[in-house]
N, C-alpha and C positions, 0 to 999 in steps of 0.2 A: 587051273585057275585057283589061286588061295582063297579060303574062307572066309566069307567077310563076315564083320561084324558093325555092330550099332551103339554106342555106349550115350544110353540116352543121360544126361549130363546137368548137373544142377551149376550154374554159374554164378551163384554166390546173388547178394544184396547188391553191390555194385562197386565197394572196397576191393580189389584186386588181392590185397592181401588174406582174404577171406575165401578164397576159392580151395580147396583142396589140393594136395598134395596129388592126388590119384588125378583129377582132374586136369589138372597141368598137365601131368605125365602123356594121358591120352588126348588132348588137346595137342602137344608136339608131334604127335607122332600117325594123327589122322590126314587122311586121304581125300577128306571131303568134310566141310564143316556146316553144320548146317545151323543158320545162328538164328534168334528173334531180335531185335531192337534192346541191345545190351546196355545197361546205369554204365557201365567200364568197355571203351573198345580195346584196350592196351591189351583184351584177352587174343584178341588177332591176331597180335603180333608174335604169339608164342607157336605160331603153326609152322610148319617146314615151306620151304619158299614153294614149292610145286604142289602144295594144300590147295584144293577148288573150295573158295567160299562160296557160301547160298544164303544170302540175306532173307530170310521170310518174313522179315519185318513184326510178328508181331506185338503190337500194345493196347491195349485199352480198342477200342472200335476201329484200330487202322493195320487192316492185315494185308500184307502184299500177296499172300496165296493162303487161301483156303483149308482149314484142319487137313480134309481129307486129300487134298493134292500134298500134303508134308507127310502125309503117311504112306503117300503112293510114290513119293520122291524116296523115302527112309529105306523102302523095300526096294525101287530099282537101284540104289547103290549099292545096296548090300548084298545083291544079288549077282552085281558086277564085281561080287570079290573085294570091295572098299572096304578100308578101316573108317567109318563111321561117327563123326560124334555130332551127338544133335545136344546143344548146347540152350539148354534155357534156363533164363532167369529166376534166381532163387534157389528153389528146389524144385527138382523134376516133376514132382511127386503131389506137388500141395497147389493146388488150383492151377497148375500147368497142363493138363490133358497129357501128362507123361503114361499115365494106364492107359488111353488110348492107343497110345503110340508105338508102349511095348503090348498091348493085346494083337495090334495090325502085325507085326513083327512077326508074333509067336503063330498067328493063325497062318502066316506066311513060312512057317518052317524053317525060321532065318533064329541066326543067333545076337543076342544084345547082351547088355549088364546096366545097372541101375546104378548111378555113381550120384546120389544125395548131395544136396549144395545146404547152405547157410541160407533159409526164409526171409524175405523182411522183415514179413509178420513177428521174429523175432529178434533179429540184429535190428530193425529200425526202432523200437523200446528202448532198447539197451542203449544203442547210440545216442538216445536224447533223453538217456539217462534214467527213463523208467521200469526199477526191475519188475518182470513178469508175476513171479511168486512173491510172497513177504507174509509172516505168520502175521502181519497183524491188520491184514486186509484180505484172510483168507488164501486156503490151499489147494484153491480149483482156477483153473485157467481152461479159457472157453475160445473157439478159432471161428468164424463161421465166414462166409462169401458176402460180399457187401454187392454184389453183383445179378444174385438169384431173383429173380422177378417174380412177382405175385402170382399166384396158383400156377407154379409150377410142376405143385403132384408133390411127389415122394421127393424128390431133392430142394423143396421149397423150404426158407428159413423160416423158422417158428419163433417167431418174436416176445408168442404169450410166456413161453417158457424158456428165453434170453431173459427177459426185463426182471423174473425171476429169480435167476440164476446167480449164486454168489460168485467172486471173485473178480478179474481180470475177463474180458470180453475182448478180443481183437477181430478186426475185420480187415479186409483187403478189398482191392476194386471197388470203392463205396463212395468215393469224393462227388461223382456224378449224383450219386444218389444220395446224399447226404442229408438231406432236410428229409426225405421219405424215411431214409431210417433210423435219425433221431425221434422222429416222429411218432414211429412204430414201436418204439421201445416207450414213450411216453403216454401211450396210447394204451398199454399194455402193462400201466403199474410203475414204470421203472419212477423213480425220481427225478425233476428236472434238473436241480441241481445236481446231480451227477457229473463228476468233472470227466470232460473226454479231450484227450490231445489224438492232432493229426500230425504225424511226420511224412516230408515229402522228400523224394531223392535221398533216401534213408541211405548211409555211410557216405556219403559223395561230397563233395566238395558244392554242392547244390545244395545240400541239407538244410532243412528248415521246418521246426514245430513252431504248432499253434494251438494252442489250447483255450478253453471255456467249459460251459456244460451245456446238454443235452440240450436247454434251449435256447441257448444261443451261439451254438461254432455254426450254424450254418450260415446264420450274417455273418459271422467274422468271415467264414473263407470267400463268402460272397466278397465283400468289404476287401480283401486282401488279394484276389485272384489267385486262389489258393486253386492249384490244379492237382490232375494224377498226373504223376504215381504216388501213392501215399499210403500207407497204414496206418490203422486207426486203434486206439485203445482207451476202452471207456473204463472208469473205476474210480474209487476212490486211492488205489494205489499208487493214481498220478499224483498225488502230492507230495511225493519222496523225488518229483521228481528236480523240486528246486535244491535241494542236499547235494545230489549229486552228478547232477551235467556236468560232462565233460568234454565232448563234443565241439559245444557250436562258439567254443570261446576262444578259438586259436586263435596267433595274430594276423593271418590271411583270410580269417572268416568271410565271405561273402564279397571276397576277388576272384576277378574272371581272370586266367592269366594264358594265354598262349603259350605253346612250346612248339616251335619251328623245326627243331633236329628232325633227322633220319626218326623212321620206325624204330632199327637195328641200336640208336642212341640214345634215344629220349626217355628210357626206364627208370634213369638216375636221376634225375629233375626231377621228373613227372613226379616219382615217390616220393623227393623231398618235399617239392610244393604241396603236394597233397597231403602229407602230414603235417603241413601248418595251417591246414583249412583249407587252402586254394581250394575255385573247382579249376581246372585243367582242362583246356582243351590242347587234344594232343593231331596239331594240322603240322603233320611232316611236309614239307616243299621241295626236300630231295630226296635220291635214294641212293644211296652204295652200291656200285658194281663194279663185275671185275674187269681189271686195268686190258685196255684190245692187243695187245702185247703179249700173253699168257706165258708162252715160252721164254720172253727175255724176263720177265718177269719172276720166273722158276730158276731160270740157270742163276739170275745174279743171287737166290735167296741159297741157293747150291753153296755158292763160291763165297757166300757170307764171312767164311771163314779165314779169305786170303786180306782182309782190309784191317786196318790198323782201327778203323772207327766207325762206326753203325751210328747212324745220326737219324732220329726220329723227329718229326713235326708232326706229329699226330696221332692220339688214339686208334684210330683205323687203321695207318700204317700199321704199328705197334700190332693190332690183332692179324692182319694179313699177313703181314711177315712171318710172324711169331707161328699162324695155323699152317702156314706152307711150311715153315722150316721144320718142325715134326711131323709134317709128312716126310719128309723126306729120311731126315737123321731120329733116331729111338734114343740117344743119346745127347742131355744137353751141352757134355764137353764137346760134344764137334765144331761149337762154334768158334773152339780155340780162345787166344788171346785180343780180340777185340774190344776195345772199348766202346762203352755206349754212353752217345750224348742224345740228352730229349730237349723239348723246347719251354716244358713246364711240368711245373706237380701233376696234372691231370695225366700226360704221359708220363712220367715216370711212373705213376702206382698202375698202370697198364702193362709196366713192362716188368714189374714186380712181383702181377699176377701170371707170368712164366716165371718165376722162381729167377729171374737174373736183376740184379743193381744198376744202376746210371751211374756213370765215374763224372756225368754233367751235365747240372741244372742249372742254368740262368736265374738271377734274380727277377727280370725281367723277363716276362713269360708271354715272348715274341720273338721270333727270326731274328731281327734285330739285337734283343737281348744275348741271343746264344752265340750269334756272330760274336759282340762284346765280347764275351766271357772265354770265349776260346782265345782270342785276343790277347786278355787281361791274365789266363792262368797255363795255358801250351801253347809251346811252338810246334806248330804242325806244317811248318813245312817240309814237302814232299810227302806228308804223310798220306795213306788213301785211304779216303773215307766213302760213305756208301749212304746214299741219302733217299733213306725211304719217304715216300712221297706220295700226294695226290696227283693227276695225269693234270689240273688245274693249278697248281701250285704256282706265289709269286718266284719268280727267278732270282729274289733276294738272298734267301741263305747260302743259292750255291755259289753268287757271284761277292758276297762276302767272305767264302771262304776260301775262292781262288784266288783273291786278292790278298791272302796270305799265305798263298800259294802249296797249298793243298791241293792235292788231285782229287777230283769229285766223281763221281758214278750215280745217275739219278735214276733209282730202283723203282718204277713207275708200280704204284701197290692194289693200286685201284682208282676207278673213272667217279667221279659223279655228276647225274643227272637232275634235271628237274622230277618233282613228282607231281604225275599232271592229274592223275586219279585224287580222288576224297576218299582215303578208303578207311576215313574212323569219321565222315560224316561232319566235321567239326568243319570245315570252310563253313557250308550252308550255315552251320550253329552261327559261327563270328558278324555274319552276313546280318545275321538276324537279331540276334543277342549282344553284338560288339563282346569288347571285352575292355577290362583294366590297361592290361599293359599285355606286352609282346615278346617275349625272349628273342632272343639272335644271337648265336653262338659261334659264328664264322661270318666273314662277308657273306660268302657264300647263301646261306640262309638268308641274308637281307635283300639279295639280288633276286633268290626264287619266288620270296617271298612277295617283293615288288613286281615280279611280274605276273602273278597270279588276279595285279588288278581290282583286289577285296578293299570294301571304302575302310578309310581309317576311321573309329568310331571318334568324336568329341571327346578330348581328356584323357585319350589315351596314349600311355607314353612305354617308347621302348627299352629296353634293357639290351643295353649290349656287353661282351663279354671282356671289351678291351681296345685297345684304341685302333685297329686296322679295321675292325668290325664299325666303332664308332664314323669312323672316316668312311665307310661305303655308305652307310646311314644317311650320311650329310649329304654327299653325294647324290643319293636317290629322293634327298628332299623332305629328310624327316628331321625333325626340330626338337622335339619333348624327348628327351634323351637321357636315359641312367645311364652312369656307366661303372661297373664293379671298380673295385678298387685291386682287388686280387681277380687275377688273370686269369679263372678256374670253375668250376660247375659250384663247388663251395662258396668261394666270394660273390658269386652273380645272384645264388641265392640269398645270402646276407644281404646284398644292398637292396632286393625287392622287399623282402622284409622291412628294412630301413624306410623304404620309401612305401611303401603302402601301409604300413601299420599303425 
């Protein structure tokens, strides 16, 4: 049996792009993930498909299993030989129970490593704009638990000499206890006017400060239902912080927006909306799999080579093709002299990402279109062409192009299904929370997604990617309708932009 190991794992603020490099690395490559209640689920998505998740839920007073059953879980898998990663929020290290975790480990004779994440306690400042140091509000910075309850002994918070203390003060888990521990500090000398901001869902697409001072942010977050999760930072240093936000002024600010795609898909959205503010919620409705075919599947990606024309509708084909044809050939001249037509920009720069060109893109970035255009610029008759495909695909492109009498071969590249699990949690979120608008990126997605049955919130309108997608929409009885103008992950984000901003 191999040696297992433990990589207890710091999971950043909630920014995905904030997670480490090492972390990634050991996040793909683990055997068993054992997660808390993640600001980001898209970290999910980076595990190998036969990864055992273990949600332990925890946040703030809602824990699905107990400290010490995560540390009696941490040890039977590593014991079973697993590659390990216990993944929590933040940093491992800073008010996570990560020293518990690897103490249980070490006293167990088991091997782990400490992979550090990005704090809130410090990216949530930063994010809303308030730096930590600054020479001219002092060059001490102070952390303390906003969580510690009164005579707790030797780890209890010392308030007489907080309210004290110069500089920057940050606290964590404190929102519950908020009026006790502005209190405590006011009790204790500090100034009331003291300016303190709270940021909530610190890097997220939820992000939101509030500030006051010391005696009065606890009616403001009364007054606002300001909840956790939140980091808090009292000082006078918060006044730099109108100079410089940057943050919460995108033009998506404070849009809920859905993304429908695959898990295996929706990275390239999900990133752009989220750098315009969006928060995102990321409810996949379907999932990629492989085509029930497997073999005829392989030999036609084999024979790729005897066809006059490789004809793509789809980014997935495009990656299925593309990953079985080096398995096969180490060499990309085997493909010989084939030309390759796709059905839009989004496929082509897929098929670009293997290092080969499209000799043809439609203006029109639809079956329909590429029909056109083959029309409009080769005679292809008798030519053989080779049409990678989803196993659901319309039977338009192929009977478009027999009717120009082209011989066709429909390379079946892969199946898709509905996705009946929540496995980033966001159904329940939409249920509860609604949202702005709705992505739809294929009929496909608008059909899963209508049957998944979830109310449509008031005012919410969808975005769709194109007019085949628009048409299933109608179809299924939906009315408040964007529709991109460009036919492509690019344009569909422009026109939400457009329209929500």
């Amino acid at each position: 049996m191999k040696q297992g190991i433990c990589y207890l794992t710091g999971a950043g603020p909630g920014d995905p792009g904030l997670v480490t490099l090492k972390a990634q690395r050991c996040i793909a490559e683990a055997d068993v993930l054992v997660y808390d209640a993640l600001s980001s689920t898209e970290l999910l998505t980076w595990t190998k498909k036969d990864c055992e998740k273990i949600d332990v839920g925890k946040r703030a007073a809602c824990h699905k299993m107990r400290q010490e059953e995560i540390n009696q879980l941490l040890v039977e898998k590593v014991r079973e030989g697993k590659v390990v990663v216990r993944l929590k929020g933040g940093d491992p290290m800073i008010f996570g129970r990560g020293g518990e975790e690897a103490a249980e480990l070490a006293e167990a004779g088991l091997k782990f490593e400490i992979i550090p994440g990005i704090s809130s306690a410090f990216a949530g400042p930063v994010y809303a704009g308030i730096p930590l140091t600054h020479r001219n509000y002092g060059a001490q910075l102070t952390l303390f638990s906003g969580h510690e309850a009164e005579g707790k002994g030797q780890g209890a918070v010392d308030y007489e000499l907080l309210a004290k203390t110069p500089g920057a003060k940050i606290f964590l888990m404190g929102v519950s206890r908020l009026r006790d521990i502005t209190g405590r500090f006011i009790e204790n000398g500090a100034d009331p006017e003291t300016p303190i901001a709270l940021t909530r869902w610190a890097t997220t697409g939820r992000q939101k400060t509030i500030t006051g001072t010391l005696a009065t942010i606890a009616d403001i977050a009364e007054q606002q239902n300001f909840k956790a999760p939140a980091v808090g930072v009292i000082g006078n240093i918060i006044k730099e912080m109108d100079k410089i936000k940057w943050y919460e002024d995108r033009p998506l600010k404070g849009k809920r927006i859905v993304v429908t795609r695959s898990q295996e898909q929706a990275s390239g959205l999900v990133s752009e909306l989220t750098a315009l503010g969006a928060d995102v919620l990321e409810l996949p409705v379907l999932r990629i799999v492989d085509p029930q075919n497997k073999q005829e599947f392989a030999e036609l990606v084999t024979a790729a080579h005897t066809y006059d024309w490789l004809v793509f509708s789809s980014t997935n084909g495009v990656r299925r093709f593309f990953d079985a044809f080096f398995s096969v050939y180490k060499d990309a001249r085997s493909i010989g002299g084939v030309r390759i037509a796709v059905v839009g920009p989004g496929t082509q720069q897929a098929v670009e990402q293997y290092r080969f060109s499209a000799d043809l893109v439609p203006d029109k970035h639809i079956a329909e279109g590429l029909i056109e255009a083959f029309k409009n610029e080769h005679d292809i008759e008798n030519q053989t062409m080779l049409w990678v495909r989803p196993e659901n695909a319309r039977p338009v492109l192929r009977e478009g192009l027999e009717e120009q009498r082209a011989i066709v071969d429909e390379c079946l590249a892969y199946g898709i299904e509905a996705e009946t699990s929540d496995p980033t949690g966001a159904a329940e979120r939409f249920k509860t929370d609604g949202a702005d608008l709705v992505t739809f990126t294929s009929s496909s997605t608008a059909q899963y997604f209508h049957d998944l049955g979830l109310p449509w919130p008031k005012g919410c309108q969808a975005a769709s990617i194109g007019p085949i997608t628009t048409a299933k929409l109608k179809d299924l009885g939906r009315t408040n309708i964007v529709e991109s103008n460009e036919h492509n992950i690019e344009g569909l984000v422009k026109t939400i932009v457009e329209t929500l901003s």
